[in-house]
C-alpha positions in Angstrom: -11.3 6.1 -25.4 -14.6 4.6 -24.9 -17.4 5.6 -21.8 -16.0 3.2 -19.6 -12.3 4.2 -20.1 -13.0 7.8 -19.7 -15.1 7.0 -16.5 -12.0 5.5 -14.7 -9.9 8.2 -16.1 -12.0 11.0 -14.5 -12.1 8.7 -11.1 -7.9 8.1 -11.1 -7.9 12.2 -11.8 -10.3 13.1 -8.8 -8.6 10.5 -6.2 -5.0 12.3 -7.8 -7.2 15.6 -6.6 -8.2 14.3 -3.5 -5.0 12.5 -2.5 -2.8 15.6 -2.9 -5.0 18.0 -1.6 -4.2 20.0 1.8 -4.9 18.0 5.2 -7.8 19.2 7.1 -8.1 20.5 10.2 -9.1 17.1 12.0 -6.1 15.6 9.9 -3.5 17.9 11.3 -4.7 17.4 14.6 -5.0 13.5 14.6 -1.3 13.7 13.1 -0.4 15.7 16.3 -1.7 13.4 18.8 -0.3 10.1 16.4 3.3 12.1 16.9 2.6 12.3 21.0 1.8 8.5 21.2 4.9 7.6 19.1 6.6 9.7 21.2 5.3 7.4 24.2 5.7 3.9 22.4 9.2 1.5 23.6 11.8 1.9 21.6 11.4 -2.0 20.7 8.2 -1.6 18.8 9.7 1.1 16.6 12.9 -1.0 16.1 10.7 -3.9 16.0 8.3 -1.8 13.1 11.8 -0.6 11.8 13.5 -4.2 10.6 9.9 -5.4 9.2 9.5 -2.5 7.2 13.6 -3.2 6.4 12.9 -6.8 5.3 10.0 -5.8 3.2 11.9 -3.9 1.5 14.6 -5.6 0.7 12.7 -8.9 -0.4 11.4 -6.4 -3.1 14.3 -5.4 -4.4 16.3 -9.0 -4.8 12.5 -10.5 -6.2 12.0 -12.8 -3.6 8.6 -13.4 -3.6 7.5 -12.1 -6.6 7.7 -15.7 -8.7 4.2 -16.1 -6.8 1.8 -14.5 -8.7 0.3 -15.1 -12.1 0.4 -13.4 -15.4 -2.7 -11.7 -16.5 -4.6 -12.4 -19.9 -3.0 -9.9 -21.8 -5.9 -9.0 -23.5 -8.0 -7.9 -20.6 -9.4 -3.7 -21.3 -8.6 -1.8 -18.4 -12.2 -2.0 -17.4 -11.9 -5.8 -17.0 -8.4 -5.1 -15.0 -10.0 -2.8 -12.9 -12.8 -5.0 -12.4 -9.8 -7.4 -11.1 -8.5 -4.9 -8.9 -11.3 -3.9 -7.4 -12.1 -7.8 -6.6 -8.6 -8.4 -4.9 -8.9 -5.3 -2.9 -12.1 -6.4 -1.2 -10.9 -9.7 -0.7 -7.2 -8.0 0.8 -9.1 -5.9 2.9 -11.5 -8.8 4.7 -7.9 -10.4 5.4 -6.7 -7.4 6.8 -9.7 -7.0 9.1 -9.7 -10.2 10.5 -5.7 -9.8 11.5 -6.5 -6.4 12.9 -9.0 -8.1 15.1 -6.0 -10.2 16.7 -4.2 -6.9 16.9 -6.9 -5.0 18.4 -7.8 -7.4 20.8 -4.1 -8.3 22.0 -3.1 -4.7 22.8 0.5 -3.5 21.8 2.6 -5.9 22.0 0.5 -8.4 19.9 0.4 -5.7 18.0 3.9 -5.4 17.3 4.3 -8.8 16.6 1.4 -8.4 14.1 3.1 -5.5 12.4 5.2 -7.9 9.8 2.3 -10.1 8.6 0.0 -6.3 8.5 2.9 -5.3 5.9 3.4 -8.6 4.4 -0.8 -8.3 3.4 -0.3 -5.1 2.4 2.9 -6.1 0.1 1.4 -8.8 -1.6 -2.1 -7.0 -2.3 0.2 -4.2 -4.1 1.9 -7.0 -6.3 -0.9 -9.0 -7.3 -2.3 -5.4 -8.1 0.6 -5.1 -10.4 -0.2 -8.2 -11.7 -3.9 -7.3 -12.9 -2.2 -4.0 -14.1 0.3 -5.6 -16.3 3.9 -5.0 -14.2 6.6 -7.5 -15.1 7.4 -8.1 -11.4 10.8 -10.2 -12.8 12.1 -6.6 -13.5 13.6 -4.8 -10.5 12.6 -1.4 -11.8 9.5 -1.9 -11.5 9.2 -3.6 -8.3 11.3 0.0 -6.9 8.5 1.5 -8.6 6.1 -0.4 -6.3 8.4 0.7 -3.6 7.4 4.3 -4.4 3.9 3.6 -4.8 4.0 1.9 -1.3 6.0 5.1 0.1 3.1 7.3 -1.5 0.5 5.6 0.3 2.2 5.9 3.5 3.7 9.5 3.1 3.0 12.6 5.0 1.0 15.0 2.8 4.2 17.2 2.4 6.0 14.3 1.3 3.7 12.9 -0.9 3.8 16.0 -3.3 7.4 14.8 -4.1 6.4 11.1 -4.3 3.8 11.9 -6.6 6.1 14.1 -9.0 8.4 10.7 -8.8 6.2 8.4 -10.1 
């Protein structure tokens, strides 16, 4: 293992520290008041938030949009993937911004009708990731296995332990 290699090894270690740890006091108490304005939301934005997150996952696991994305030099070090990565985050996240401004400055209901094309971004960052990374996204174990990884990000700390030990 070269410098480089052992750099982003440390790094993935310290976020797997970081990601698992304990949430914090202002964590806890921003989950709280999260749970009391869920509690106040229509029932049709959690249905609506319900079938996207339902269709999302079922396009994933019949491979319907995977056939998109291209195959990545083979010989690329995990340096150069992570180089990639890092490249189609940033662009993922200005395209995320500028549909959160829509969202933001609609209210609610734009919001919930923004919801499906939020998860849709977020879908087709993590498969392109898997792309840079080497996933053969024609194999349905290993899009479930990008199901998991998009249940981790989205866990509660509590569940994320048990996501974690799954993947």
């Amino acid at each position: 293992m070269n410098a480089a290699e052992r750099e982003l090894y440390e790094e993935a270690i310290l976020f797997q520290t970081r990601f698992l740890r304990k949430p914090s006091k202002i964590e806890r108490f921003s989950k709280g008041v999260q749970q009391q304005v869920n509690r106040r939301i229509p029932a049709r934005f959690h249905q609506v938030i319900t079938s996207a997150v339902k269709t999302m996952v079922e396009s994933t696991v019949s491979g319907s949009h995977f056939t998109s994305f291209s195959v990545i030099d083979e010989q690329l070090s995990i340096v150069e993937r992570n180089e990639l990565a890092k490249d189609k985050v940033k662009y993922y996240q200005k395209a995320a911004a500028i549909e959160g401004v829509g969202t933001g400055a609609g209210g609610l209901f734009l919001g919930m009708a923004d919801f499906p094309l939020l998860l849709s971004i977020k879908m087709k960052c993590l498969y392109e990731l898997a792309c840079i990374y080497g996933f053969d996204l024609s194999q349905k174990e290993e899009r479930l296995f990008l199901l998991c990884i998009f249940k981790l990000a989205f866990s509660s700390s509590a569940h994320r332990q048990k996501m974690m030990k799954i993947i």
